[in-house]
VOTORDREN-358891 format. One line per 4 residues: number of its first residue (from 0); their letters; for each residue x, y, z of C-alpha. Coordinates in steps of 0.25 Angstrom, whole numbers, padded with zeros to 4 digits. Example, Ala and Ser with C-alpha at 12.3 -4.5 7.8 and 13.67 -1.06 7.14 Angstrom:
% VOTORDREN-358891
0 = as = 0049,-0018,0031 ~ 0055,-0004,0029;
% end
This chain:
% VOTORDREN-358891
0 = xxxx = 0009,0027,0066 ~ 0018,0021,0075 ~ 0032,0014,0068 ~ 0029,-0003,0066;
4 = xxxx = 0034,-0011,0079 ~ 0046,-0023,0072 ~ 0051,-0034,0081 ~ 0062,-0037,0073;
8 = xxxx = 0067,-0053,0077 ~ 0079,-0057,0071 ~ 0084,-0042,0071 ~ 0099,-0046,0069;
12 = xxxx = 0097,-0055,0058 ~ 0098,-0051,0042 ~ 0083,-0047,0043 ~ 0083,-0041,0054;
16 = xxxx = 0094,-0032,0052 ~ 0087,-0027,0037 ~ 0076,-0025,0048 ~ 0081,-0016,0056;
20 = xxxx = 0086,-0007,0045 ~ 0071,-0007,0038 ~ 0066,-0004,0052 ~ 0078,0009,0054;
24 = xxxx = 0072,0014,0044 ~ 0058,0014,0045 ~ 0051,0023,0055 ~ 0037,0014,0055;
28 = xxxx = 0046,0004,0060 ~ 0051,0001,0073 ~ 0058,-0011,0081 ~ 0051,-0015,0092;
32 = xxxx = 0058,-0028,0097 ~ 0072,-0034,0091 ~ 0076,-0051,0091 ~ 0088,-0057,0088;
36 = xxxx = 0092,-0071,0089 ~ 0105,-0071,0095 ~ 0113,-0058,0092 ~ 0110,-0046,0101;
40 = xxxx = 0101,-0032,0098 ~ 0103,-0023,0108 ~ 0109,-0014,0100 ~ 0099,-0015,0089;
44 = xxxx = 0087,-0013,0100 ~ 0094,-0001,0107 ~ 0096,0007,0095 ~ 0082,0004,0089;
48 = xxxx = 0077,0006,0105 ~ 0070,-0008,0104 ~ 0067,-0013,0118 ~ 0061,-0027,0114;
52 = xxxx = 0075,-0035,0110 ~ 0078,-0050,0114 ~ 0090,-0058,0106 ~ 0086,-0073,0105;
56 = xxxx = 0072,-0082,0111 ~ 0058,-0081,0107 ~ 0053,-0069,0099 ~ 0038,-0068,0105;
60 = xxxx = 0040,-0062,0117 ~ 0049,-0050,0109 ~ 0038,-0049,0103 ~ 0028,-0050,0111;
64 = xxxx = 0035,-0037,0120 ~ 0038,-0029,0106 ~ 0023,-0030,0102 ~ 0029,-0029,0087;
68 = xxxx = 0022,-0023,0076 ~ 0029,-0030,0067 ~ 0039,-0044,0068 ~ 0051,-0046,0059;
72 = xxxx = 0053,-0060,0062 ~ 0068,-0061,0057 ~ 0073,-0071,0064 ~ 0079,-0084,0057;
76 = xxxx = 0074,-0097,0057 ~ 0063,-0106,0065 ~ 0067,-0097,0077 ~ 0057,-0085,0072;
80 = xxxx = 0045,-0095,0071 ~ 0040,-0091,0084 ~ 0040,-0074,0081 ~ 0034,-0079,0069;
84 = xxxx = 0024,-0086,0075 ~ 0021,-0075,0086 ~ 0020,-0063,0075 ~ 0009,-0070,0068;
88 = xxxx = 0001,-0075,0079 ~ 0002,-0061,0086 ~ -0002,-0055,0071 ~ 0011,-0045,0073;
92 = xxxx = 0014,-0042,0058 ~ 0028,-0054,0053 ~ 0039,-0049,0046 ~ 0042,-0063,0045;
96 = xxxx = 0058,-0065,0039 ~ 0059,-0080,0046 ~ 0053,-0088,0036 ~ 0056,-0101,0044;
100 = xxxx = 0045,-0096,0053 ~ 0034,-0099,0040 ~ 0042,-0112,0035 ~ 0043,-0117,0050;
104 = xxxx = 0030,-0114,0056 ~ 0022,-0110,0044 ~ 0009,-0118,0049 ~ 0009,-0111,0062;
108 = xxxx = 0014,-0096,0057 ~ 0002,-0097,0048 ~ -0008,-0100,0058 ~ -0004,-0089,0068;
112 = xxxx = -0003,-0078,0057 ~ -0018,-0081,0054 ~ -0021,-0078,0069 ~ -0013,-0067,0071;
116 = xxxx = -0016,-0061,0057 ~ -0002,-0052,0055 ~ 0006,-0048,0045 ~ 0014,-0057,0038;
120 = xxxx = 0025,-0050,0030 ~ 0037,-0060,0026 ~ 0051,-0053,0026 ~ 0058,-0064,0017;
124 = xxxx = 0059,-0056,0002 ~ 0055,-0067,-0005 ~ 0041,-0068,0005 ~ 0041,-0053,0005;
128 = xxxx = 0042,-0052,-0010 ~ 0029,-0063,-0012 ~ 0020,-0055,-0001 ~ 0022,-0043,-0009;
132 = xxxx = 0019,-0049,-0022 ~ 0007,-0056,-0016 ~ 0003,-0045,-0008 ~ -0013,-0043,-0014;
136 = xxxx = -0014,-0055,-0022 ~ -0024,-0065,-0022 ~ -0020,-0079,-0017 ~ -0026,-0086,-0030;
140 = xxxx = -0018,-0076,-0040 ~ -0004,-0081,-0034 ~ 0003,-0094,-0043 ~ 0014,-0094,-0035;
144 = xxxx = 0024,-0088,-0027 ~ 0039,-0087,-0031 ~ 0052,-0087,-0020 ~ 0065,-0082,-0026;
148 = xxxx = 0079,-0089,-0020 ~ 0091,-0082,-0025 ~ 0098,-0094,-0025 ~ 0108,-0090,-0014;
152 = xxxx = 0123,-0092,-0017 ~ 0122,-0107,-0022 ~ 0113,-0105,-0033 ~ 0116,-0114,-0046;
156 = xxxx = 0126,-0124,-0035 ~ 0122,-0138,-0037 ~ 0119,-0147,-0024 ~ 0132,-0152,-0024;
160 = xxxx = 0140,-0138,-0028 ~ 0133,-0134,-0013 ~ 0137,-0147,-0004 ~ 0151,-0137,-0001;
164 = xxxx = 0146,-0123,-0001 ~ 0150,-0115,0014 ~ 0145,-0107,0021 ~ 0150,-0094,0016;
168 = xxxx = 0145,-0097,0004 ~ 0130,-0101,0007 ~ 0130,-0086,0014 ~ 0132,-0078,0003;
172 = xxxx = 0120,-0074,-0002 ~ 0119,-0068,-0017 ~ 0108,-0058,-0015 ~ 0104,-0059,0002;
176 = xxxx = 0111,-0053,0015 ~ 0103,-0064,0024 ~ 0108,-0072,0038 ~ 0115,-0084,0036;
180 = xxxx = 0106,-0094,0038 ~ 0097,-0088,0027 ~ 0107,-0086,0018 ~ 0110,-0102,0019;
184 = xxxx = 0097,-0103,0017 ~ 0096,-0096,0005 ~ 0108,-0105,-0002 ~ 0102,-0117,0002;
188 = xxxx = 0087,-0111,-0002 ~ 0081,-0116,0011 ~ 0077,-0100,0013 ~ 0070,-0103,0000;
192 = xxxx = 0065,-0114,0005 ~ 0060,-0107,0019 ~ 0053,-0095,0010 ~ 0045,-0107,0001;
196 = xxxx = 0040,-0109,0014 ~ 0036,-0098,0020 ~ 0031,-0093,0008 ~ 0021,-0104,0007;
200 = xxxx = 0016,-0100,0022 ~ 0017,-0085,0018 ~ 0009,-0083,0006 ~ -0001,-0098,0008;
204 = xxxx = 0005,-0103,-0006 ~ 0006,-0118,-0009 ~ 0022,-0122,-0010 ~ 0020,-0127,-0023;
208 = xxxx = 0016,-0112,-0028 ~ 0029,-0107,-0022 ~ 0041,-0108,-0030 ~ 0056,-0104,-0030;
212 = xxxx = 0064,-0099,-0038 ~ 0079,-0093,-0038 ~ 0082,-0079,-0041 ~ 0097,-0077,-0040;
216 = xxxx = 0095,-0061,-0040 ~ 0084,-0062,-0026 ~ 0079,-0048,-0034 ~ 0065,-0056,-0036;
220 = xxxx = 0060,-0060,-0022 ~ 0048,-0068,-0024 ~ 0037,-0069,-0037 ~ 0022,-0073,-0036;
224 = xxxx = 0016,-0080,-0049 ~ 0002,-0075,-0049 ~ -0010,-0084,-0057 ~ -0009,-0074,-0069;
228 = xxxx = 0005,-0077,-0073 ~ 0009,-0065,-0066 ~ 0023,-0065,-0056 ~ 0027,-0053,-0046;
232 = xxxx = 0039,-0053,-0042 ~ 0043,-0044,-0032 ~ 0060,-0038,-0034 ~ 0071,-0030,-0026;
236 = xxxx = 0083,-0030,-0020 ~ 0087,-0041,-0012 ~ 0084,-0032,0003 ~ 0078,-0038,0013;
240 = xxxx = 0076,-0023,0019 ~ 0063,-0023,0009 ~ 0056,-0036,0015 ~ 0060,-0032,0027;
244 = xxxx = 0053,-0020,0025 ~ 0042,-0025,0018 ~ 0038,-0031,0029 ~ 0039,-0022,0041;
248 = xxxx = 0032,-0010,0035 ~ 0021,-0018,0026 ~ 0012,-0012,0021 ~ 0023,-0001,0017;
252 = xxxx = 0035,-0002,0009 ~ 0045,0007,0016 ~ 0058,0011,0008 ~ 0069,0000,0010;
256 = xxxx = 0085,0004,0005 ~ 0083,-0008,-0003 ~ 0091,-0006,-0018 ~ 0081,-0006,-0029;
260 = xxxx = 0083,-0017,-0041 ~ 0089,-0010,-0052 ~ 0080,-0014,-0064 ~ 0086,-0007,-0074;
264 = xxxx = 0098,-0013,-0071 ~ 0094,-0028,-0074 ~ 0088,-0038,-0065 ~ 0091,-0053,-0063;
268 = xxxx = 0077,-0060,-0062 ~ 0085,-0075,-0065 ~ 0076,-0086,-0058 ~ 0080,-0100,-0058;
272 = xxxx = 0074,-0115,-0053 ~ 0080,-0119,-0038 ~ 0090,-0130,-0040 ~ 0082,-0138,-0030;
276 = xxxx = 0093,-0149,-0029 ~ 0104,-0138,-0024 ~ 0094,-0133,-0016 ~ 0085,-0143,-0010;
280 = xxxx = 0079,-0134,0002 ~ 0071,-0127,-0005 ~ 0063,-0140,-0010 ~ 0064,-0147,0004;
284 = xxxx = 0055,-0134,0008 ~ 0046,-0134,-0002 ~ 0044,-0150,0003 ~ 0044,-0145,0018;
288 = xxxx = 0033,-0135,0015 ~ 0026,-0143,0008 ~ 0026,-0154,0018 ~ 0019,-0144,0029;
292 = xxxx = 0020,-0147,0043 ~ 0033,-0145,0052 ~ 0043,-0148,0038 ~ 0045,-0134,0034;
296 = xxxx = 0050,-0133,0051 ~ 0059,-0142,0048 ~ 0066,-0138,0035 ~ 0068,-0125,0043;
300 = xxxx = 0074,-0132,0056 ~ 0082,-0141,0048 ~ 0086,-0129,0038 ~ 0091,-0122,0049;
304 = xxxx = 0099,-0131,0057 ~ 0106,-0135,0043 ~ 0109,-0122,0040 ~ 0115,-0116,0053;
308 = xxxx = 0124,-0132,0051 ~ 0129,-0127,0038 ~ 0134,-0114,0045 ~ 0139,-0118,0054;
312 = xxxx = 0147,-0129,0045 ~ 0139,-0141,0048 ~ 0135,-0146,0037 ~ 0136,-0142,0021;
316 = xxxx = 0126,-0133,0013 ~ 0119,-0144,0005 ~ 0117,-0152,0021 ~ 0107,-0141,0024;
320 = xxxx = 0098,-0145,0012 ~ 0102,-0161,0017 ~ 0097,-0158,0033 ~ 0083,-0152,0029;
324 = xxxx = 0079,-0163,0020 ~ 0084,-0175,0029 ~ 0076,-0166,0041 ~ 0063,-0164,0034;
328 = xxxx = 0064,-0178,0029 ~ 0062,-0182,0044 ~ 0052,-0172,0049 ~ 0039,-0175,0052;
332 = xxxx = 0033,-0160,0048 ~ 0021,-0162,0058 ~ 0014,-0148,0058 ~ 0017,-0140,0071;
336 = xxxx = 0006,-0137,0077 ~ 0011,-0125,0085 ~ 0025,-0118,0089 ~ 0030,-0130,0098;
340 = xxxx = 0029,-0139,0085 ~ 0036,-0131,0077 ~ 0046,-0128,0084 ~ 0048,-0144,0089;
344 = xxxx = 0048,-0148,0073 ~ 0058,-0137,0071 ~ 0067,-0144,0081 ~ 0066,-0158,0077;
348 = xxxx = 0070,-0154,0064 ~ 0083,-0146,0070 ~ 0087,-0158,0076 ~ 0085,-0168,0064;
352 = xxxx = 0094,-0157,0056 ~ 0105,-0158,0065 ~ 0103,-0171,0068 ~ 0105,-0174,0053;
356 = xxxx = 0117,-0167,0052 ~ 0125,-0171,0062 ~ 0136,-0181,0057 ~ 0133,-0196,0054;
% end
């Protein structure tokens, strides 16, 4: 049998790299096309002899050459909605790690996956860790899903404790090695906020049977309630080489290097309640979602744009939370009926974010 063909977009990112080296080692894996968004490859292609490479633009025509059997769709933010879109309607097995493609074009992702018919394997742990635990259950048996937050580095701060945090310290994650857009996001819990939604599309369960809760540890990834009072959870350690992995060679579990949880040793399994007035964007996506239509688009596009402002200096931690609400509060969230709706309601909600913060 011939090694599994991986186009692998956002090759240079955290993902990606955790890619690569679950693909080194795996001979029924291969790469067959490499995508970055700004950095070069050439040297990644040439020592892997990967002819199909392009840095930046549109995936689909990567892809299209590649003929992938497999697309690790890796790349951050609204601008992987398009691979997203093109794996499922082409029904080429999604290793899908760009949530924002389900928060922001849930509707359409979900439409052209039941055309296309492919695999749908999510790569984010918390997403991974519920297919697993779901994987042969009945749809009427489930209670509810649960999404564990590790909290970030702010966990326990008060609203105003936050308004003066920096930069530096938003980036230093207790328990993930993640980019730094990512990493803000899981201090301000607008990741968790991003993975309420795509679980929702993921799995076809109601947001109000979706809960969250915060697991400081991150060795508890996600929990189903079933109807009999029964809760898997599904543990490790915090490696994103097993997801990863998980997803490329499903159906088989091929050995990671991933340390194994010391049991005997004493486990934390602390949960605690979300302080939802510290953290108010995990309730302004629950909101979003509810609300349907183009909302969820928004709250991604203004998340963003507030998020790359507080790197760079802009504007202060607590202002990200300020410039989604004041955003979504002055969307419309008509549904998009295709790409070209989507990506015009992703627009108009970057400009009403940096519109709002520019100074009075």
């Amino acid at each position: 049998m011939r090694p599994r063909k991986v186009a692998l977009l956002g090759a240079t990112g955290s993902i990606g790299r955790q890619a690569i080296e679950v693909i080194d080692r795996s001979p029924d894996l291969e790469l067959c096309a490499l995508m970055s968004g700004t950095q070069a490859i050439d040297g990644l292609a040439v020592a892997r002899d990967v002819r199909h490479v392009q840095v930046g633009g549109k995936a689909a025509p990567l892809l299209e050459a590649s003929d992938p059997d497999v697309v690790l769709n890796a790349i951050v933010g609204f601008a992987g909605v398009e691979a997203t879109l093109w794996a499922l309607e082409h029904g080429v097995t999604l290793a899908l790690a760009n949530k924002e493609s389900l928060v922001a074009a849930g509707d359409l992702a979900v439409s052209a996956h039941r055309r296309g018919k492919g695999l749908l394997l999510p790569v984010d742990s918390e997403h991974s860790a519920l297919f697993q635990c779901l994987e042969g259950r009945e749809p009427e048996t489930v209670r509810s899903l649960v999404l564990t937050a590790s909290g970030g580095p702010f966990r326990g701060r008060t609203r105003s404790e936050l308004e003066h945090v920096t930069v530096p310290e938003a980036l230093a994650h207790p328990t993930w090695s993640m980019g730094r857009k990512i990493t803000v996001d899981s201090a301000t819990l607008a990741n968790k906020g991003l993975e309420l939604i795509e679980a929702h599309w993921l799995f076809d369960i109601p947001y109000d049977r979706i809960e969250v809760v915060v697991h400081p540890t991150s060795v508890v990834h996600s929990l189903v309630r079933f109807r009999d009072g029964a809760l898997l959870a599904h543990m490790g350690t915090p490696d994103m080489r097993v997801p990863i992995s998980f997803a490329l060679a499903y159906p088989e579990r091929p050995s990671v290097p991933a340390a194994p949880l010391d049991l005997a040793g004493g486990l934390d399994l602390h949960f605690e309640a979300v302080d939802d007035d510290a953290f108010p964007l995990l309730g302004l996506a629950r909101d979003a979602g509810e609300r349907g239509g183009t909302f969820p688009c928004a709250y991604n596009a203004a998340n963003e744009i507030a998020v790359a402002a507080f790197l760079d200096g802009a504007i202060g931690f607590t202002e990200i939370a300020d410039t989604v609400a004041a955003v979504l509060d002055e969307t419309d969230g008509a549904p998009a009926r295709d790409l070209a709706d989507l990506v015009a309601a992703d627009d108009a909600a970057r400009r009403a974010a940096a519109r709002g913060m520019q100074p009075a």
